[in-house]
Structures are given as C-alpha cells and as structure tokens.
C-alpha positions in Angstrom: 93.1 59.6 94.2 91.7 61.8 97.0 93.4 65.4 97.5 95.9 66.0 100.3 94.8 68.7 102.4 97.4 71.7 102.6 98.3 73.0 105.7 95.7 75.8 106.5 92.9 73.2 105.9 94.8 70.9 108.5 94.9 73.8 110.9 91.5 74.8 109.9 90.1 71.5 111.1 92.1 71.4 113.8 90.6 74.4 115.6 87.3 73.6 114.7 87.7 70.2 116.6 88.9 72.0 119.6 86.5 74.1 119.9 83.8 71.0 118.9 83.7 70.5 122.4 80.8 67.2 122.2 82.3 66.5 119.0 79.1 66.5 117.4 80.3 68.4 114.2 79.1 71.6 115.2 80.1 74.7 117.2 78.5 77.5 118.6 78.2 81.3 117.3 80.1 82.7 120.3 82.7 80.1 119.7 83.8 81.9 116.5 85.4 84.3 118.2 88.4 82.2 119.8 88.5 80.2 117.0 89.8 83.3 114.9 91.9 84.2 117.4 93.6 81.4 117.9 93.6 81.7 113.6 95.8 84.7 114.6 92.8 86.7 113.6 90.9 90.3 115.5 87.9 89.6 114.0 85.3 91.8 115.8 81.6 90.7 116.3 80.0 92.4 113.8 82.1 91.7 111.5 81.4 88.1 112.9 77.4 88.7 112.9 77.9 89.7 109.4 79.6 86.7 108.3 76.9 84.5 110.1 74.1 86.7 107.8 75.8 86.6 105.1 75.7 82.3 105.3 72.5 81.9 105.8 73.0 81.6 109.8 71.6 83.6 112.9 73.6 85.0 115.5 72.0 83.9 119.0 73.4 81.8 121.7 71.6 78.7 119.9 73.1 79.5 116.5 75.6 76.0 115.6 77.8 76.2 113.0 78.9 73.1 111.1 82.5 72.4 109.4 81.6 73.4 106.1 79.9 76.1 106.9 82.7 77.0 109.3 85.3 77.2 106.3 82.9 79.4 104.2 82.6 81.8 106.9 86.6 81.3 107.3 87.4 81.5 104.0 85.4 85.2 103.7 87.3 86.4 107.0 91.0 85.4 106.1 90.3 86.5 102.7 89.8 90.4 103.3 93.2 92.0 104.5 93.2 93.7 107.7 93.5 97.2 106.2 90.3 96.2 104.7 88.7 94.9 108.7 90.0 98.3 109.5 88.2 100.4 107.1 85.4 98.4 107.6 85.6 99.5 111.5 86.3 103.0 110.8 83.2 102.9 108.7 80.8 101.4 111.5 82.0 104.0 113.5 80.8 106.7 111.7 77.4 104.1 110.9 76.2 104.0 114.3 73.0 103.8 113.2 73.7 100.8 110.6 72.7 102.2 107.7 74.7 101.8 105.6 75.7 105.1 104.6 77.4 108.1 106.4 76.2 111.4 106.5 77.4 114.7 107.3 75.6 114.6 111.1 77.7 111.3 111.6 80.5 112.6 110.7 80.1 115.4 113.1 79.1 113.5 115.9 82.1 111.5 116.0 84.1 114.5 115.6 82.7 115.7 118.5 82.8 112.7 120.5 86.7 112.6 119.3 87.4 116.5 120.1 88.3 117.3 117.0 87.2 120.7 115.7 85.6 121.2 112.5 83.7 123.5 110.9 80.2 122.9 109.1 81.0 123.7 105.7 84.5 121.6 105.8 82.2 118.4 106.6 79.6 119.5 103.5 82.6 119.6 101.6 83.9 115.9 102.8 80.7 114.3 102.0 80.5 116.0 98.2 84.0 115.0 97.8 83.3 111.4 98.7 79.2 111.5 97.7 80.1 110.1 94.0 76.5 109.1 93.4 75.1 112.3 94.1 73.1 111.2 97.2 74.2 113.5 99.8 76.1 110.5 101.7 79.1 108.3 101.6 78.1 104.4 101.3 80.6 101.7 102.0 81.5 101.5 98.4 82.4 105.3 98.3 84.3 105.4 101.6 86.6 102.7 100.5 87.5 104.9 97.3 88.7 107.9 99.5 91.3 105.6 101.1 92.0 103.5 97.9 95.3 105.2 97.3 96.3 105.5 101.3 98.9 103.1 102.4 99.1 104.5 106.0 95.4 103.2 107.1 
C-alpha cells in the first residue's frame, strides 16, 4: 500500500515542477528563492547559501538542485520559525565579518552605523552578560539565549 502524500508534499512538488522549467528533475540555486516565496516564505540568501552548504551543495549559477534534495533544504527552512530567520538576521548583522561570533567592536559599529549612542563600558558590559563561555564574544548559541524569553523579537 503506497502512502498518500499530504497536502504540503503536494504543494511542495508542485512548485518544484514550476520552477523545473526543462523538466529534467532539477532546478537551479537562484531558483530557490521564488520557490520559497511562492511557499509564502522571506527566506534571504544566506540563509539560502547556508542551506545549500549545509546539503552538501554549492551556491553558484551552475549549482542544480534535485527533488529530494529540494525537500531537505525545505524541510530545514519551514522548520525554523520566523522569530528564529529573524534572530538569525539580527545576528549576521552584527557578524559582518562571518565569523561566527560577535564582539564588542561589532556591536559598536552597528550602533554607530544605526545612530544609536552608547557608551564603551555599557557594550563591555553586554558582551559579559551574554559571553557565557567566557570568551570575550557572543556566538550564535549565546545570542539566542539573551532573547530566549523575549516574545516581542
């Protein structure tokens, strides 16, 4: 007895064919993004070139994506909650460099190039606050713990 799908596999595979232009089975990397739109999804290109990574897959104009690969990558994105894709953001926007951590020069210049005032020893203060391992910076892990009991982010 084979499975029926349920409906957001339907849709799933639905999109996927649209955007399967050749019908070949494949799609391209730069096709992701109006594929997840039309999921009803804002799912940013990093966030996108992060997915492809984390699947094994590049992200150039060459990069295909198959169907089952497609609904690994989709079942990661709809999976997070978009408080989640928006802490995530907040975080690369302190990360400019992409390192993975934040530390207090960051933090300061994107205070700076947001106008906010601060003052030095408020920032040291932020980071030892946050800096649970003692490192003198805020990794991912540690940034999501500072808004763990927010509901307003």
């Amino acid at each position: 007895m084979t499975a029926i799908p349920n409906q957001g596999q339907v849709q799933l595979r639905s999109i996927f064919r649209k955007f399967d232009k050749d019908s070949d089975g494949f799609i391209s990397a730069k096709d992701l993004v109006g594929v997840f739109k039309e999921l009803g999804e804002d799912v940013g290109e990093e966030e996108l070139r992060e997915q492809l990574h984390n699947a094994g897959l590049g992200h150039t104009p060459n990069t295909v994506i198959s169907y089952k690969s497609f609904q690994g990558i989709s079942k990661q994105i709809l999976q997070e909650t978009n408080r989640e894709r928006r802490l995530k953001r907040v975080f690369q926007e302190f990360d400019v460099e992409k390192k993975g951590y934040i530390e207090a020069l960051a933090i300061k210049r994107a205070l700076r190039r947001l106008r906010i005032d601060f003052v030095d020893s408020d920032i040291d203060v932020m980071i030892k606050m946050a800096d649970t391992k003692g490192d003198g910076s805020v990794d991912y892990d540690e940034f999501l713990q500072i808004f763990s009991d927010a509901d307003d982010i």
